[in-house]
C-alpha positions in Angstrom: 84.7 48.7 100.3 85.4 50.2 96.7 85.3 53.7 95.9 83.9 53.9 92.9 83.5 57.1 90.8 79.7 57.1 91.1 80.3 58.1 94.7 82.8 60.4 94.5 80.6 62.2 91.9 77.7 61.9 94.3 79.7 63.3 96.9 80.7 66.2 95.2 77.3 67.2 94.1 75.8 67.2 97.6 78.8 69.0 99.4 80.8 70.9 96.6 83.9 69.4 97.9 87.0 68.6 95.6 87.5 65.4 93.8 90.2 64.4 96.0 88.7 65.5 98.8 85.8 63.5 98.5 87.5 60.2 97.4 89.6 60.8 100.9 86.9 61.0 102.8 84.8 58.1 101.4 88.0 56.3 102.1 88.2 57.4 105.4 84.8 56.5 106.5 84.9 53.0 103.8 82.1 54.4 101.8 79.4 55.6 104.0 78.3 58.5 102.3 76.5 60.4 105.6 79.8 59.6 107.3 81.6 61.3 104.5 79.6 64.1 104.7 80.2 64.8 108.2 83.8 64.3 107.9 84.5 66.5 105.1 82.4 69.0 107.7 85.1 68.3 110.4 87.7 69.3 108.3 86.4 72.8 107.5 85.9 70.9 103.2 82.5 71.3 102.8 81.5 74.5 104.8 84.2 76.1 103.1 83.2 74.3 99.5 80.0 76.0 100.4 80.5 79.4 100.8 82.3 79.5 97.5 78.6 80.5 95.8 78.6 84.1 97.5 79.8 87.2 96.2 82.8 88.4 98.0 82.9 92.1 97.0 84.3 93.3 100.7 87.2 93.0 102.3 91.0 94.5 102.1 93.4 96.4 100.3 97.0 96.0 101.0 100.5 97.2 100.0 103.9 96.9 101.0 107.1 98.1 99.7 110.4 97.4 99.9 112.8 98.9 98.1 112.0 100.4 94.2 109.2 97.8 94.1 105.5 98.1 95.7 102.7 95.5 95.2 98.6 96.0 96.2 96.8 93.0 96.9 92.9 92.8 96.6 91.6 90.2 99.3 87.9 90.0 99.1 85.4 88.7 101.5 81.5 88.7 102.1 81.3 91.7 104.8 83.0 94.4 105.6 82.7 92.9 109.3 85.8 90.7 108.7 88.0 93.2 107.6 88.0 94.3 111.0 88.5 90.8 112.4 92.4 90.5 113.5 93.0 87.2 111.3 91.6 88.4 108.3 93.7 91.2 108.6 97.0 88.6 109.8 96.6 86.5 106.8 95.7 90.3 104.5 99.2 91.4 105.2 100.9 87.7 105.1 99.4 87.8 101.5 100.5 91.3 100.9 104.4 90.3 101.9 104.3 87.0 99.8 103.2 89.4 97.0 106.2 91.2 96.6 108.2 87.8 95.5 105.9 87.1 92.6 104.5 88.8 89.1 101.0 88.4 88.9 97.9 87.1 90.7 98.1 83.3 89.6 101.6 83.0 91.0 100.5 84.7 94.0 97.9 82.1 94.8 100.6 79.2 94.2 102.8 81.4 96.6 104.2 80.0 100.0 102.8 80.8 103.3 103.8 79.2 106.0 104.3 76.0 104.5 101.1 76.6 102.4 100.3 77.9 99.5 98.2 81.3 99.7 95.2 79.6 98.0 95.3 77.4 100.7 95.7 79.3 103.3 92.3 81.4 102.0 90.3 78.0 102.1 91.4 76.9 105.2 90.3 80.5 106.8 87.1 80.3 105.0 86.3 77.4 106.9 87.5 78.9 110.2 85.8 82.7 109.7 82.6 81.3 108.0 82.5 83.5 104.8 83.7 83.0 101.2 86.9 84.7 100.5 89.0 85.6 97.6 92.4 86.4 96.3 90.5 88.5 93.4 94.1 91.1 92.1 97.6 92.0 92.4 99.5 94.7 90.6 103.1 95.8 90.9 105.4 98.6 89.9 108.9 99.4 90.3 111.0 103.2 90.2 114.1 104.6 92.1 111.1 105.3 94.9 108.0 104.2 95.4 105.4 106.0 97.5 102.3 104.2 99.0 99.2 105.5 100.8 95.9 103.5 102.2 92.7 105.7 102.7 90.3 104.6 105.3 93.0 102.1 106.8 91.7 99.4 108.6 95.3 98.5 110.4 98.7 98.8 109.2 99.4 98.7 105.4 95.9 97.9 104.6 92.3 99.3 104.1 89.5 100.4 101.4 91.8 102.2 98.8 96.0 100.8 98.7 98.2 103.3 96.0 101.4 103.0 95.1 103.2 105.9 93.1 106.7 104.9 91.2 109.2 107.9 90.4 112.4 108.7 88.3 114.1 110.5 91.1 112.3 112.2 94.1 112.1 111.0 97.4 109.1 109.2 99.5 107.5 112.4 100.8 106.5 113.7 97.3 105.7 110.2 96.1 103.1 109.9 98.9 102.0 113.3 98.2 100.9 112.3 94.7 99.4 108.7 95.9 96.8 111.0 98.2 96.3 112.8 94.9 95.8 109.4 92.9 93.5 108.3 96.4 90.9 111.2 95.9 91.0 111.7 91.9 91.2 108.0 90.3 92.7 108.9 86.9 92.4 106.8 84.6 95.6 106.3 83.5 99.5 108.3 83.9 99.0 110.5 80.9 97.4 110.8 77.2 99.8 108.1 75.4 98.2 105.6 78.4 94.7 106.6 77.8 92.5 103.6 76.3 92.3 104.7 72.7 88.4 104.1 72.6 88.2 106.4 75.7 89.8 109.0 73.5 87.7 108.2 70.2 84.2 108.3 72.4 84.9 111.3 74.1 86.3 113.3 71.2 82.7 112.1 68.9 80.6 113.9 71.5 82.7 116.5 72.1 82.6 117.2 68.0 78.5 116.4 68.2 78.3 119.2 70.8 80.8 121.3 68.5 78.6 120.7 65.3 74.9 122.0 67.2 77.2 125.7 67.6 76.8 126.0 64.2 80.6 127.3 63.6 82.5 126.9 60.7 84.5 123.4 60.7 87.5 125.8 61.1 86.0 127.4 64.5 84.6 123.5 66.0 88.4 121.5 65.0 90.0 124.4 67.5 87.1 123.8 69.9 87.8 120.3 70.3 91.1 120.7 70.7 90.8 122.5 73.3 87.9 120.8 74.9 90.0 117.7 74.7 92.9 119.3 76.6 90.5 119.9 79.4 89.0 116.4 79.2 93.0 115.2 79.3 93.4 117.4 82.1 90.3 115.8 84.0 91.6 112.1 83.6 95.4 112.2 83.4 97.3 111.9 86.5 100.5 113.6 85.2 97.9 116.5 83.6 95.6 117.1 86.8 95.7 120.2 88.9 97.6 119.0 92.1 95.4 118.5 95.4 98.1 119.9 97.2 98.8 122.5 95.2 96.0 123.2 92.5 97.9 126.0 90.7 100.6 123.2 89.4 99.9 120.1 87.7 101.1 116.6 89.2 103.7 116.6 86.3 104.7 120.1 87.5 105.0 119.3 91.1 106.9 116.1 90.5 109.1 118.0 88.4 109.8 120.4 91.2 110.4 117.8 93.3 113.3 116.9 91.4 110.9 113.5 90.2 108.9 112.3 87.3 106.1 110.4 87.8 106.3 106.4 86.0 103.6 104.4 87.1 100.8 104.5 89.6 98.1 101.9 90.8 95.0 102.1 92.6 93.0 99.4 94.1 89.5 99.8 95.6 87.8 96.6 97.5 85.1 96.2 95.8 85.9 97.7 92.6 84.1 96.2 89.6 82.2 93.5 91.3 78.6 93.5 90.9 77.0 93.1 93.9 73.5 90.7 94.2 71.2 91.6 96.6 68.7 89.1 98.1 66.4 89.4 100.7 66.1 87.0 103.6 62.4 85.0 102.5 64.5 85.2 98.8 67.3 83.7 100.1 64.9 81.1 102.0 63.3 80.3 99.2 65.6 79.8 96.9 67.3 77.6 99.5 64.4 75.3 99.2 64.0 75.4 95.3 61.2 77.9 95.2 
């Protein structure tokens, strides 16, 4: 029987399978469409097609390092459930190692694994685990050492929070040190020339609003904010904040000490930015059955 386009199209509406996935099974099963259906089911096509609807804002952190280069990879999934499962976790860290060979996200999904590429790989383990996953980041950095710490670590290497910490210098006990720091604080970036400029320009307009209602001379308030600003620099800036471990020097100062200076840091959080939509279970019904 012909395959014609119609079909596929058909196909693809009622299981949200790929165009080629659907033309191979129509093929398969020589146009029966309920056939079809069912054997895009067997292979794992459809269930996993799916599941692709559902926010994924769980899941796992992880990082690796080898050498003067450290990646963190974000893999997402519906629950936090499965990042306790032992294959999530497997195929976490088999993502986390391919990681290290690439430069962004995009090639990281075009990675091999196994034989497969990593976007395949996260398909074929939806279908097996039952929930939507995603490969949603990836960031790397480089230095003469590279620290890394997970926070709330869910097995080796991976967890809630993945840093990495890159120095000039130093050694791997003062770079982890600092990636605690980064774990508990969050700066926003390594230090004022990194700060998002509208950050800056936003903060400094209220603090001169708040200046202004004093009712000092212009003189008085342009001293103010500088030194309100130092303080706000001092709040957000890694390289400016007091050090956790030791709150009388700054995490420039320590570094220093150390013998290191700090050149780049990253910080992933699962979850991080993804909105989360919560239904009910008669909404979810409902809106199952078009009501």
């Amino acid at each position: 029987m012909a395959i014609t386009a119609a079909m596929v199209k058909e196909l693809r509406d009622t299981t949200a399978a790929g165009m080629m996935d659907a033309k191979k099974a129509l093929t398969e099963t020589n146009g029966d469409m309920e056939a079809a259906i069912d054997w895009l089911r067997t292979k794992g096509l459809a269930k996993a097609a799916k599941k692709a609807g559902r926010t994924a804002a769980e899941g796992l952190v992880g990082v690796a390092v080898n050498g003067g280069v450290g990646v963190a990879v974000e893999v997402n999934s519906e629950t936090d459930f499965v990042g306790k499962n032992a294959e999530f976790q497997e195929m976490v860290g088999g993502i986390t190692a391919a990681a290290l060979n690439v430069s962004d996200v995009d090639a990281l999904k075009a990675a091999d694994m196994g034989g497969k590429t990593v976007e395949t790989v996260v398909t074929d383990k939806i279908a097996t685990i039952g929930e939507n996953m995603s490969v949603r980041r990836m960031a790397k950095i480089e230095g003469d050492v590279v620290g890394s710490y997970i926070h709330t670590a869910a097995a080796d290497g991976m967890g809630r929070i993945g840093v990495l910490v890159a120095l000039k210098g130093g050694d791997e006990g003062i770079a982890k040190q600092i990636a605690m720091h980064v774990a508990a604080t969050n700066p926003a970036s390594l230090s004022e020339a990194d700060l998002d400029q509208s950050v800056v320009d936003r903060e400094k307009a209220v603090l001169t609003e708040q200046a202004r209602e004093s009712g000092k001379p212009d003189a008085v308030i342009e001293k103010m904010i500088v030194g309100r600003m130092k303080k706000f620099y001092s709040e957000v800036t890694l390289v400016n904040q007091a050090f956790v471990m030791n709150p009388d020097v700054t995490v420039g100062e320590a570094a220093k000490e150390a013998g290191a200076e700090v050149v780049a840091f990253v910080r992933l959080e699962v979850g991080d930015g993804i909105e989360k939509v919560e239904e009910d279970f008669a909404a979810e019904v409902a809106k199952t059955m078009g009501g």
